[in-house]
N, C-alpha and C positions, 0 to 999 in steps of 0.2 A: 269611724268608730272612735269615740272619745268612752278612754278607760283611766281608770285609777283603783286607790287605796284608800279604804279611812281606817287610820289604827291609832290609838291608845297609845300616848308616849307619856305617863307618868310615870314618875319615879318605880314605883313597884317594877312597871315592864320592861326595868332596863339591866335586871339583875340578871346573872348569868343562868338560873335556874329557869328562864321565863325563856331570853334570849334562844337559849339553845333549843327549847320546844318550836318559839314564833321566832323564826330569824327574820322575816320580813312583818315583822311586829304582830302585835297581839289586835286583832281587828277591834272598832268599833262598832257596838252592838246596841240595837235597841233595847230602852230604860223597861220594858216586862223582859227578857230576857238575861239583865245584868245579873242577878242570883246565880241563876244556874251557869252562866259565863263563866263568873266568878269562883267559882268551887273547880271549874274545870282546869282551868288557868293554875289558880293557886294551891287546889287540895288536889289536885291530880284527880278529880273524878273522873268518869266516862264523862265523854263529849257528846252533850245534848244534840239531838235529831231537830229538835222543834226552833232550832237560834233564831232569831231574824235581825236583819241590818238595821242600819239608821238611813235616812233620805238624804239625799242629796241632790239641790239643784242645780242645774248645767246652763250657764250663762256667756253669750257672748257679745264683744265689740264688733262689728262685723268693719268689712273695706271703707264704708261710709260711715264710720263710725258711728253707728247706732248700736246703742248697748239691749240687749232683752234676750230673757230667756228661754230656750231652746226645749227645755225640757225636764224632767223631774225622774229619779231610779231611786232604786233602795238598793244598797249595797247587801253583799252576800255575808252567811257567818264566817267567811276567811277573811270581811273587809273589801273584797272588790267590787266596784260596782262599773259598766259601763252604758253608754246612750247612742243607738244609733241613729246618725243624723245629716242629713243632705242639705250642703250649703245651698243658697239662692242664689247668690253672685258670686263672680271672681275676686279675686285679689285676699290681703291678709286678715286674718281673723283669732284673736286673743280671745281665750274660753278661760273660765272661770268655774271651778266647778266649789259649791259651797254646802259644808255641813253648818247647818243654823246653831247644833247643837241641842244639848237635854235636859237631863235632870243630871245625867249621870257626867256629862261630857261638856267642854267648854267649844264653844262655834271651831273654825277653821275653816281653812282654803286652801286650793291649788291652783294656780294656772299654768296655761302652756301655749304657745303660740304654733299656728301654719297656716298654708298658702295655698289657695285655689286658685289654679288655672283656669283661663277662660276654656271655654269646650271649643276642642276642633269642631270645622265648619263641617256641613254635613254635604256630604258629595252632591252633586249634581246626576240624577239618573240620568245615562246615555242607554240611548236604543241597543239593544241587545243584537250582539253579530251572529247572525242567518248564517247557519254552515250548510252547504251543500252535501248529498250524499254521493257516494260516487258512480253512482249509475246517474246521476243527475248531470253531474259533471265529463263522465267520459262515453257512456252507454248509449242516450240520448242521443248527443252531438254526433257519435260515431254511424247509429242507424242512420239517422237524417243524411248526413254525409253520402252511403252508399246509396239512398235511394236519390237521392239526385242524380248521382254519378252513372247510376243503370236509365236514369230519366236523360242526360245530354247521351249517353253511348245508342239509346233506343232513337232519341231525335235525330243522332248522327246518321244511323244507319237506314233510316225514312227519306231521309236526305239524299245518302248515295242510292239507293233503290229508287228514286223518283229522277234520278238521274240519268241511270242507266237505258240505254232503248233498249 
């Protein structure tokens, strides 16, 4: 997730009366909604329902250093905007996120830099281990067992009777 801010640092926004309302600044707002911003900001009126942001595009250098952009948001009326976004390869990557700017406002930028790991391998499936149940294991073996055993004591005993005069 690539997130940020676009706010308004003019002189005006830096007075205390401004500050203590927007302490993480007075957001950046789109050029049809500057009036009504503006009166809320400065004349303390109600805080319009209808604000909308300004655009910003999200740009990066990727590992191979190929620069292009990733994608396009409109910020919120607090000023924040983010982009969610799944890198293609590993390694480092410098993001650039850029207000072109308006009527109202002069361009700007931020950047920020991070690092994608290559993805762990992906296991190898192994055959799945066969449990026995225990009639499988003791139940079985043990019947078989005695019938053998009643089978040599019956042969034994044909044996000694064929024996006998």
């Amino acid at each position: 997730m690539i997130e940020g801010y676009v706010t308004d640092i003019s002189p005006g926004t830096q007075e205390y009366a401004v500050t203590a309302r927007f302490p993480n600044g007075v957001p950046a707002v789109s050029d049809s909604s500057q009036g009504e911003m503006m009166k809320y900001v400065y004349a303390q009126f109600a805080r319009p329902s209808d604000i909308t942001g300004v655009e910003v595009a999200i740009n990066v250098v990727d590992a191979n250093g190929n620069y292009r952009e990733i994608g396009r948001t409109t910020s919120s009326s607090d000023g924040f905007y983010s982009l969610s976004w799944t890198p293609d390869i590993p390694g480092e990557y410098k993001v650039y996120a850029d207000f072109e700017g308006s009527a109202s406002y002069f361009g700007s930028h931020a950047e920020t830099v991070f690092e994608v790991e290559p993805a762990a391998a992906t296991p190898v499936p192994t055959e799945a281990l066969v449990l026995q149940s225990t009639v499988d294991m003791y139940f079985i073996p043990a019947v078989a067992g005695i019938i053998i055993a009643i089978a040599v004591v019956g042969a034994m005993m044909l044996i000694a009777i064929k024996r006998r005069p």
